[in-house]
N, C-alpha and C positions, 0 to 999 in steps of 0.2 A: 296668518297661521295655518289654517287648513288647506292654501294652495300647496305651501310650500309639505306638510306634512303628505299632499296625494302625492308630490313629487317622489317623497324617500319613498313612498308604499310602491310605486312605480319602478319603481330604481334597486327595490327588494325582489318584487316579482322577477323581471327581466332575471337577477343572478340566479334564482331560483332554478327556472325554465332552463339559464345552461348548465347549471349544475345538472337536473336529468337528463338533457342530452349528452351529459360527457358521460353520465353511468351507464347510459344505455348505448352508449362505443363500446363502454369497458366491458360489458357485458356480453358486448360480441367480439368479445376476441379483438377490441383496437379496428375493427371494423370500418373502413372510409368507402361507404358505399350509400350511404345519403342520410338525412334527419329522419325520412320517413320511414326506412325500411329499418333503423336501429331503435326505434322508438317501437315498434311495434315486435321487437327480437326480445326473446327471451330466454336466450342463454344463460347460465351459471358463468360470473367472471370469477376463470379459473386460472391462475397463475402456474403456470407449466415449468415457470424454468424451476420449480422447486423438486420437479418429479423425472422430469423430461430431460432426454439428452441432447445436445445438439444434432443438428441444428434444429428441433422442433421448438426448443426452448426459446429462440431465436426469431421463431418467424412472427413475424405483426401483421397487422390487418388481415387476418383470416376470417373469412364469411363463417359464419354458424349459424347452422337451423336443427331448432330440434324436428328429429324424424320420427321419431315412436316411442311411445312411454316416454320415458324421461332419457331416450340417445338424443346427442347430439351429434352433429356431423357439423366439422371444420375442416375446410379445405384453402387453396391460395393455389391459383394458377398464374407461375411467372414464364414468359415464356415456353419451354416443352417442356418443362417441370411443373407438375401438380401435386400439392403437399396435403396431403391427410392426415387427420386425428378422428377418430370414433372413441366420443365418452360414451360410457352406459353402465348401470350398476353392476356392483360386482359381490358376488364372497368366495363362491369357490365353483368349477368348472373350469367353462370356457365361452366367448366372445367372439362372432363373427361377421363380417361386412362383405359381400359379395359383388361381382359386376359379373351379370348375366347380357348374352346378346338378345332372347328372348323372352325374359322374364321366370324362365323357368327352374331352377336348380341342377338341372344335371346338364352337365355342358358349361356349368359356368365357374369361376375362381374365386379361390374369395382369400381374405388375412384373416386369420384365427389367431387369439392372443391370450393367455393363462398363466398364472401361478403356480407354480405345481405343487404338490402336498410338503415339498422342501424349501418354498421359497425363492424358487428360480424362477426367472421370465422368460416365457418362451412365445414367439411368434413365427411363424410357417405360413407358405401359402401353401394352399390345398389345391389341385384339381379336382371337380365332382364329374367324373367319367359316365355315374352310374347313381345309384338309391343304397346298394349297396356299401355297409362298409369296408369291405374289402376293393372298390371301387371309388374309393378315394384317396386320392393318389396326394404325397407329399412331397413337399419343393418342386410340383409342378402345377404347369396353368399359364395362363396368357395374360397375366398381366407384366407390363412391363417396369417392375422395377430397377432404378437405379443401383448406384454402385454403393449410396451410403447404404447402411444397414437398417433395419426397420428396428421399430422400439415398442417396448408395452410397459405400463408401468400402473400402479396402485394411489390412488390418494383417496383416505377414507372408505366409504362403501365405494367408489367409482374406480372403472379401470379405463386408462386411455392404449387406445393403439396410436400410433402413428405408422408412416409410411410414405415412401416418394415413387409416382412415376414417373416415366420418363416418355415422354409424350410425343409423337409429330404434331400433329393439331390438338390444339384443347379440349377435353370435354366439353361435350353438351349434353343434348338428351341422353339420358343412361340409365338402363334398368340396374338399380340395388336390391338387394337382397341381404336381410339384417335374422342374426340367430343368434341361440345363445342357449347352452347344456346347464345345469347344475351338477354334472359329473366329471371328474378329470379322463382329458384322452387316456386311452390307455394302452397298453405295452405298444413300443416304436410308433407313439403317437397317431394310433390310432383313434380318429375322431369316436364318442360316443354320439348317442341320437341326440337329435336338438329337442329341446324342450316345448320350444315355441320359437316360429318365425315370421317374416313379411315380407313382401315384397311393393316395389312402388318405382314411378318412375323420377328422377331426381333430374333437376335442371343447373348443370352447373354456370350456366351464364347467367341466370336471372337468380340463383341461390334459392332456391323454391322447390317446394316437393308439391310434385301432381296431385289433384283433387282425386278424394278416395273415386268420385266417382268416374274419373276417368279410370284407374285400373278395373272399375267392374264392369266400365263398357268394352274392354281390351279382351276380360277375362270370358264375357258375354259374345262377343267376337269368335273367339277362338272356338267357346264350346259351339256357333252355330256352324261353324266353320267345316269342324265334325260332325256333326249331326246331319247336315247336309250333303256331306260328302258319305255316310255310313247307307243314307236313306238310297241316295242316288246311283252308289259303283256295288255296294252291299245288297240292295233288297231289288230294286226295280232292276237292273240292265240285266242282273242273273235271271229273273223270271222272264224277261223281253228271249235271254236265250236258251232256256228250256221251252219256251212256246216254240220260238224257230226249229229246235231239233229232235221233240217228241210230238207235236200236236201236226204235223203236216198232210196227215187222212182227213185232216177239218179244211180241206182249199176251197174257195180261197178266203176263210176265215181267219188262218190263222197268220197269215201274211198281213193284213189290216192289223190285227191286234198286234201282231210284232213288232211292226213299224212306231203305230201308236205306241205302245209301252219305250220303246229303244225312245222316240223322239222327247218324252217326259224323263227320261234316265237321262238323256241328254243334257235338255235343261236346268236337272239338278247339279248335273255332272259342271254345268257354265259356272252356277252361283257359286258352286265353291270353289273355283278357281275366283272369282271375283271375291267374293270374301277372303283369298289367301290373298291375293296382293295386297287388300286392304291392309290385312294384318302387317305385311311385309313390313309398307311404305310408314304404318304407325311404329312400328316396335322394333322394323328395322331388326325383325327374328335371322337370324344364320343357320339354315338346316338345309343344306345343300342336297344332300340326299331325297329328302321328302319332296323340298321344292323339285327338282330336276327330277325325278320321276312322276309328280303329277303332272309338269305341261308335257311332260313325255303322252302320259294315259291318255291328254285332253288332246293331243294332235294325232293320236291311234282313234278317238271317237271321232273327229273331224271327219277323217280319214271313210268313218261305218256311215256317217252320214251323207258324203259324197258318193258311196259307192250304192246310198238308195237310187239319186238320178243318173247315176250312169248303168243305170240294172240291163243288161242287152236281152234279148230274148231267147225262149227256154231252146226255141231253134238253130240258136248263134255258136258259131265255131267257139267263140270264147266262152262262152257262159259256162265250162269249165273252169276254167282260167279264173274268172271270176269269182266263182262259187271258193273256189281255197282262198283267194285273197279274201273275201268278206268274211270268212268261217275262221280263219287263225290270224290276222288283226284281232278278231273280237274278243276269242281268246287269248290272246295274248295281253288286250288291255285290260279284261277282268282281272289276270295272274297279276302285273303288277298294279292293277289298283289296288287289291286285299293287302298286297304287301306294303303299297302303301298307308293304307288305313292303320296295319299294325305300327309303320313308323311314328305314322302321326299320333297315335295312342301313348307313345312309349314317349316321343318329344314332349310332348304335351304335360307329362308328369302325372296323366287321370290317376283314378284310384280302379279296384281290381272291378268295381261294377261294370265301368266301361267298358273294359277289357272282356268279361265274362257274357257281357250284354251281346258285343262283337262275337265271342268265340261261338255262343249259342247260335247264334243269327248264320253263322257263316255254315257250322257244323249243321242245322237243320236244311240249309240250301246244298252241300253237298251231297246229304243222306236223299234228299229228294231226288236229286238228279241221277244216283247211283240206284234206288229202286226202279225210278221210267228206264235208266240204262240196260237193266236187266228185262225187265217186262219187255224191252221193244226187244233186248235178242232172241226173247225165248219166242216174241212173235215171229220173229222171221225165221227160225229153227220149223217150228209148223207151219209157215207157209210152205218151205224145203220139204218137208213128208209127205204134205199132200200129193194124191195123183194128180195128174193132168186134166181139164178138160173133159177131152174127148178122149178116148182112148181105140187105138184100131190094130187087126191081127200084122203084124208084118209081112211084106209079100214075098211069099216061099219062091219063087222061079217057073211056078204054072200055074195058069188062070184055071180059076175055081169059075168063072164066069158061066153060063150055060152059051154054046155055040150056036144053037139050032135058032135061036130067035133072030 
């Protein structure tokens, strides 16, 4: 009797067990991507054909993770076709899903999807050109949508987007950026401010969103990135060349100290080119501008540091020659490094301290160099008044000499 009765308890358990594995498919979207990765998914099994138009209605085994709050993100990569759905609650406003190449908001596109106070469904992509709302620009952006049409639609408190791209290679790593107003756009769909947003990086081949702690080592990244670049082209190389071109009555003191300060501006000057490609090769950032003018600046510094051991002597036909090319390189890499800096401020998406922090910093180095600019003309205005020397009568045409000696 009791062998037989472990047998049914055995043979109950076992249907049990596939019954939660069939709910936790159903739960991911019909999901065939293994026992363990659906058993541990959490998605709402939400039946689309009820809301949804084709073909999203349609598509089966779509990966789902929730990504924030209670969004989820469903996607299916067939071939150069990648299908998306973004659930996330809803009442009234608007919903958006973002693909940035940096992680940062401006520069990047995203599908915004709403209800309007009439009842109508509207989805648009946005291009964010700017912070500004008149800088965000509609039905435009880089994403590559196909030719079906994109859907949004309502069930319950949840609103679903959907959307297709159209792909050469499939997603992988990709910065998302997820937002959402409680305000309806307004006149000619003009975005309102977002309420609250995130950013993070999402893996569509493994269906997995990045450890928070990897974006804060990203975001940790970027700010040493600046900091190091502000300290090095900002603070040090301008004081390296105000010692070189007011402090030269101090020789040969202020040649040591020039050298010294330029060689430490230097080195700051390496790390943040080393921490930009860091960034680059993780985040895989697109700002062609900022990149391509700083290894510009760093091959103008090269350039200041090659021209200490070829310094010819103060006697040498060239050391003219010399002295302009060391003198406007230098200048010239400080002009676009500052303008660098402000790229990178404004890529970066900081807020107005950084900005303000920079503007102070930059504004008290050039009030400085404009005071010594002054004091040294007005020194050499009075060296020009002074008399000469010696001074003696000019000679008239006959010797005042006494003859008889």
């Amino acid at each position: 009797m009791w062998p037989s009765f472990l047998v049914k308890l055995w043979i109950l358990n076992l249907v049990l067990d596939f019954k939660i594995i069939a709910l936790a498919a159903n739960d991911n979207g019909g999901s065939s991507i293994g026992f363990a990765s659906s058993s541990l998914n959490t998605c709402k099994n939400t039946n689309f054909q009820s809301f949804l138009p084709p073909p999203y209605q349609n598509i089966s085994n779509m990966i789902c993770t929730p990504v924030w709050h209670t969004y989820e993100l469903r996607y299916l990569q067939n071939d150069q076709t990648t299908s998306i759905i973004l659930s996330a609650p809803y009442s009234i406003g608007w919903v958006g899903i973002g693909f940035s190449k940096d992680g940062m908001m401006v520069g990047s596109s995203v599908m915004v999807g709403w209800i309007n106070k009439h009842g109508h469904a509207k989805i648009k992509q946005f291009y964010l050109r700017g912070k500004k709302p008149s800088e965000v620009i509609e039905d435009k952006g880089e994403l590559p949508l196909n030719n079906l049409p994109a859907a949004v639609a309502t069930n319950g408190a949840e609103i679903h987007l959907g959307f297709q791209l159209q792909m050469a290679t499939p997603l992988e790593r990709q910065q998302v950026l997820l937002a959402f107003s409680t305000k309806y756009p307004k006149n000619n769909n003009h975005l309102s401010k977002h309420d609250d947003k995130t950013s993070f990086v999402f893996d569509f081949t493994s269906g997995s969103k990045a450890p928070e702690s990897s974006n804060n080592e990203l975001n940790q990244m970027r700010k040493n990135h600046g900091i190091v670049g502000i300290i090095g082209w900002g603070l040090i190389l301008p004081i390296g060349v105000i010692i070189a071109r007011y402090f030269k009555h101090k020789d040969p003191q202020w040649f040591y100290l020039h050298a010294a300060i330029q060689f430490v501006g230097f080195t700051f000057g390496l790390g943040t080119i080393i921490l930009g490609l860091q960034l680059y090769s993780k985040m895989n950032a697109h700002i062609p501008a900022h990149r391509g003018i700083g290894i510009f600046v760093f091959v103008l510094s090269i350039l200041q540091i090659l021209a200490l051991f070829l310094r010819p002597n103060k006697d040498s036909k060239i050391r003219r020659i010399w002295n302009l090319y060391h003198n406007w390189f230098g200048r010239l890499a400080l002009l676009f490094a500052a303008m660098n800096i402000v790229l990178g401020i404004q890529a970066a998406g900081e807020g107005k301290e950084l900005k303000i922090g920079y503007g102070f910093l930059f504004g008290i180095t050039v009030l400085v160099a404009v005071v010594l600019e002054v004091l040294a003309y007005l020194k050499r205005q009075e060296m020009k008044s002074l008399p000469p020397n010696f001074q003696m009568d000019p000679f008239r045409g006959e010797s005042t000499f006494p003859t008889h000696l």
